[in-house]
C-alpha positions in Angstrom: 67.6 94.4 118.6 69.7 91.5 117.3 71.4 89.1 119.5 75.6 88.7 119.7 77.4 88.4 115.8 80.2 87.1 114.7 82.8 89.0 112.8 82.5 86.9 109.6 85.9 86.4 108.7 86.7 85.7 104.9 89.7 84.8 103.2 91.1 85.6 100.0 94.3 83.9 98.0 95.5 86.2 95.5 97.2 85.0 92.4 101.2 84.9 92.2 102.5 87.9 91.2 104.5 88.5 88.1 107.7 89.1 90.8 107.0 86.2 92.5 107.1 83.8 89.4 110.1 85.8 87.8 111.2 84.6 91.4 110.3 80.7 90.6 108.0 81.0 93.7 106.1 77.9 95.0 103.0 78.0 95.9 102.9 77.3 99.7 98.6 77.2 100.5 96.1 75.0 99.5 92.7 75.9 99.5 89.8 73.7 100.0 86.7 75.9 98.8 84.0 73.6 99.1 84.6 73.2 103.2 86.1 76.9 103.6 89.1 75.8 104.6 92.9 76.7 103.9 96.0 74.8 104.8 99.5 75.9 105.3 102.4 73.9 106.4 99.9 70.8 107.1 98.4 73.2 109.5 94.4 73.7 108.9 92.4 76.7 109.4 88.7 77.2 108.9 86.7 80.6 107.7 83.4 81.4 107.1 84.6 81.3 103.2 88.0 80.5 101.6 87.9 82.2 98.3 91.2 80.8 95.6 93.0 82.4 93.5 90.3 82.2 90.1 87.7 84.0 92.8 85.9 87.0 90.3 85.1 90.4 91.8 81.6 89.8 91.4 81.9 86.6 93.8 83.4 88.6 96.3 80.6 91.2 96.8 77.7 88.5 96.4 79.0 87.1 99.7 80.1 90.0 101.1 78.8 92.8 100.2 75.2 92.5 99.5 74.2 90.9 102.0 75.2 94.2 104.4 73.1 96.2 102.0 69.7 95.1 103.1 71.1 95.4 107.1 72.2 99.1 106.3 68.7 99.9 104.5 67.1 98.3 108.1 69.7 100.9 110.2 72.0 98.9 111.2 75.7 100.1 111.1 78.3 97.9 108.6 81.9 97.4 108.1 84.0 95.8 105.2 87.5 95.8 106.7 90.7 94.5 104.5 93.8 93.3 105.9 96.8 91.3 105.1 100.6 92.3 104.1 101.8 95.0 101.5 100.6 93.6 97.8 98.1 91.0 99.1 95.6 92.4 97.0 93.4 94.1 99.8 93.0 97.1 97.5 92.1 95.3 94.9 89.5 93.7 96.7 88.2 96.5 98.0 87.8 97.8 94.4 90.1 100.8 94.6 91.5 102.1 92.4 94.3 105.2 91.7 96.2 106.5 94.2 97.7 111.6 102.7 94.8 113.6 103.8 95.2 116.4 106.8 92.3 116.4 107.4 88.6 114.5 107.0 85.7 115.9 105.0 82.0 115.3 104.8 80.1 115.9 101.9 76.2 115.5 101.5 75.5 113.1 98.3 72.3 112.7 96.2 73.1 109.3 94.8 75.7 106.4 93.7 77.9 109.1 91.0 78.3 111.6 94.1 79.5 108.8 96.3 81.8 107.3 93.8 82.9 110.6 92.7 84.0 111.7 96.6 85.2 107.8 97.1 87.9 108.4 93.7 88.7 111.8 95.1 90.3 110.2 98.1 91.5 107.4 96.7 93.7 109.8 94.2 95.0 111.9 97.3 95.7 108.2 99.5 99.8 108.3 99.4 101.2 105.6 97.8 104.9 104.7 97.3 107.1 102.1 95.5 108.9 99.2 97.9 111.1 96.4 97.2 107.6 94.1 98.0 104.8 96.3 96.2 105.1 99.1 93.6 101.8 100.9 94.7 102.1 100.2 97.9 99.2 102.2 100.2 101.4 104.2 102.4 97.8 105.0 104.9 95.0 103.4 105.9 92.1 104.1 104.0 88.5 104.7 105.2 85.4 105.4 103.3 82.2 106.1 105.4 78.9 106.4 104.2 75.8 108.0 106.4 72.1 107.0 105.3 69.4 108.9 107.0 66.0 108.1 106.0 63.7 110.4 105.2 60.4 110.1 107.6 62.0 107.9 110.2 64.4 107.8 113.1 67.0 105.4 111.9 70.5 106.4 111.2 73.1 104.4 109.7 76.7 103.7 108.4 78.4 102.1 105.9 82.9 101.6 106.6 84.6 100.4 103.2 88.5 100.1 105.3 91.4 99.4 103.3 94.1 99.0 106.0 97.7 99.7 104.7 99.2 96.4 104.4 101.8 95.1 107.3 105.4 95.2 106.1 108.9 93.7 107.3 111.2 96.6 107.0 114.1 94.2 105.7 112.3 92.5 103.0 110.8 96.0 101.4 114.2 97.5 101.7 112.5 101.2 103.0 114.5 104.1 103.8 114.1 107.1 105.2 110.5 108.3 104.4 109.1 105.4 103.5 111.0 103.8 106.4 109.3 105.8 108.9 106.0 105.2 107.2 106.3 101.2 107.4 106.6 102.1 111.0 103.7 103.9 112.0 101.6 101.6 109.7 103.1 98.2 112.2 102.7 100.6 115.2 99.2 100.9 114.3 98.1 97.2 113.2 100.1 96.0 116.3 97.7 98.2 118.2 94.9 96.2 116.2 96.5 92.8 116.8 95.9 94.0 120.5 92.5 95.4 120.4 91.2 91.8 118.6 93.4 89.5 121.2 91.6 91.7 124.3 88.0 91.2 122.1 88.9 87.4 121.8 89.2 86.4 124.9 86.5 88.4 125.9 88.2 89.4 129.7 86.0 92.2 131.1 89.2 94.4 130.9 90.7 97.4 129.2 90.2 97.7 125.3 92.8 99.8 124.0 91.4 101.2 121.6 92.6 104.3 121.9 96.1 103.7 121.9 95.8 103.8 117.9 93.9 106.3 115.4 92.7 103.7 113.6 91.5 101.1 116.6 89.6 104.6 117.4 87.5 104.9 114.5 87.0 100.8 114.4 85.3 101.0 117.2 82.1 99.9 116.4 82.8 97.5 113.8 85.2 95.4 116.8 83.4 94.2 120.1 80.7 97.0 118.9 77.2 97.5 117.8 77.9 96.8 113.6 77.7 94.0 111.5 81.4 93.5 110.3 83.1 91.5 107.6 87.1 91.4 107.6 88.5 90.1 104.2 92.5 88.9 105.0 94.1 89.0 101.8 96.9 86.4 101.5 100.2 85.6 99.4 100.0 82.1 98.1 103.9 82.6 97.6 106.5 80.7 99.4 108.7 83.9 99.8 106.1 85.4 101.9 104.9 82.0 104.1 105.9 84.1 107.3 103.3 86.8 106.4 100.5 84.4 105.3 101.0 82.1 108.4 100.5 85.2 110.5 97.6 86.6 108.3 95.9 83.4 108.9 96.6 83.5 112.8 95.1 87.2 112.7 92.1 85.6 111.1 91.7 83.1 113.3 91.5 85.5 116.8 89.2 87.8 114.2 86.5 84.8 114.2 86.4 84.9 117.9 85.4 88.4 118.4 81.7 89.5 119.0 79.4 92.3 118.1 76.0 93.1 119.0 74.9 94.7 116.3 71.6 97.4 117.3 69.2 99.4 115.0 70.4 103.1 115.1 67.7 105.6 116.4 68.3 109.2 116.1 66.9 110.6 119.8 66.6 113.9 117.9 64.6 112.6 115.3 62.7 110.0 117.7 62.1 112.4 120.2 60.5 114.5 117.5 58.3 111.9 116.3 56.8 111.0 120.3 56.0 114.6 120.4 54.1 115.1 116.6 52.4 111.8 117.4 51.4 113.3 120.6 50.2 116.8 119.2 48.1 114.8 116.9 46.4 112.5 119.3 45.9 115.8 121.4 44.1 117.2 118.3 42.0 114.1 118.3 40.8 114.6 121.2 42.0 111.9 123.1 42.4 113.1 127.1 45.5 111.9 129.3 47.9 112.8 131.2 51.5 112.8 129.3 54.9 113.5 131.5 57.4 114.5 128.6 60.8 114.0 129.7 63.4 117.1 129.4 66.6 115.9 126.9 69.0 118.1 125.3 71.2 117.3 122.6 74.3 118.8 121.0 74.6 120.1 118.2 
């Protein structure tokens, strides 16, 4: 078992848009990369990395990907959570691509083309829908979970990819009717999240609401939990959105204060199992003992 972990809390400045220079936008951050540090409005903030706007795919996964890989292998649950406002570039970062789902699925996969197939299948049936703000924006959150088992042993673990739909002001993206009510539930349930972290962050030992949202539900484990969790906050370097990024940042900064204790995952099927082959076989051995086996069910 692992001690207490820190969310590691990464940010990301995306480029200016074509809008936003059609728009004469000025650029209203300025990143310091070397000390992982990004200033807005001569206010400072500081992140376990600041990544600019020239920052390659590649870089992004390096830091903070791969490094989750080896802990997953080990059985240790992992999260890669994106945030920030419609057309930060969350999706982007998170690598998906195309384009809501009644229900969730689980499908058994023999390698990396099964998993990337099922991962495009969702992405193609996320909704998306054109605002005043973002084209493509995600109009749903977007979770992809992957389950390793390893064969011969009792550890069981999990891998969240979560594209979060991007936080919106109604006025500025101009949504009506369907889209309207969507921009709604999407605040509802990031407000709930705001919440969850501000509880986590001040580490009270009172209620979590995490059930007041779907989403806060299934992030769970990856906030105040037992994973090792990285969130990415995407941000607009534009001065048309300085609200948004000032907010992003203050997000970011309550993120970096919340805890997990991240645990090696045992299956007590699987374990129990294992106590009672190893058992038979030192039986067969020979050896003579007295054992008390204890009774456990489990539901299946």
């Amino acid at each position: 078992m692992t001690g207490v972990c820190p969310i590691k809390v990464v940010v990301r400045v995306r480029p200016l848009s074509q809008r936003e220079l059609a728009e004469n936008a000025r650029q209203c951050v300025c990143v310091y990369e070397q000390h992982n540090q990004i200033s807005q409005d001569e206010k400072m903030y500081a992140f376990d990395k600041v990544f600019d706007t020239c920052t390659s795919q590649r870089t992004i996964y390096d830091d903070c990907g791969a490094p989750l890989i080896e802990k997953l292998l080990d059985g240790y649950n992992c999260t890669i959570i994106a945030y920030g406002q419609t057309g930060s570039g969350k999706t982007y970062t998170m690598g998906i691509e195309d384009t809501s789902v009644q229900g969730l699925s689980v499908h058994a996969v023999t390698g990396l083309e099964d998993a990337m197939k099922i991962l495009k299948k969702g992405c193609r049936s996320r909704t998306k829908g054109g605002t005043a703000m973002n084209d493509a924006s995600s109009r749903s959150h977007a979770i992809f979970t992957l389950t390793i088992e390893k064969r011969g042993e009792e550890t069981s673990s999990k891998l969240q990819l979560v594209d979060l739909a991007g936080s919106e002001r109604l006025k500025k993206t101009q949504a009506e009717g369907e889209r309207m009510r969507e921009g709604i539930n999407i605040n509802e349930g990031l407000y709930v999240l705001g919440a969850v972290i501000s509880v986590l962050a001040d580490k009270p030992k009172e209620y979590v609401p995490y059930r007041d949202s779907k989403i806060t539900r299934v992030l769970q484990d990856s906030l105040g939990g037992n994973s090792y969790a990285v969130m990415i906050v995407c941000v607009s370097p534009a001065d048309t959105n300085a609200s948004e990024t000032a907010q992003a940042l203050r997000f970011a900064s309550r993120v970096k204060q919340v805890e997990n204790k991240p645990i090696v995952n045992v299956d007590p099927k699987l374990a129990y199992i294992r106590s009672l082959e190893e058992e038979l076989a030192r039986r067969r051995a020979g050896d003579t003992y007295v054992v008390f086996i204890k009774s456990m069910c489990f539901s299946v």
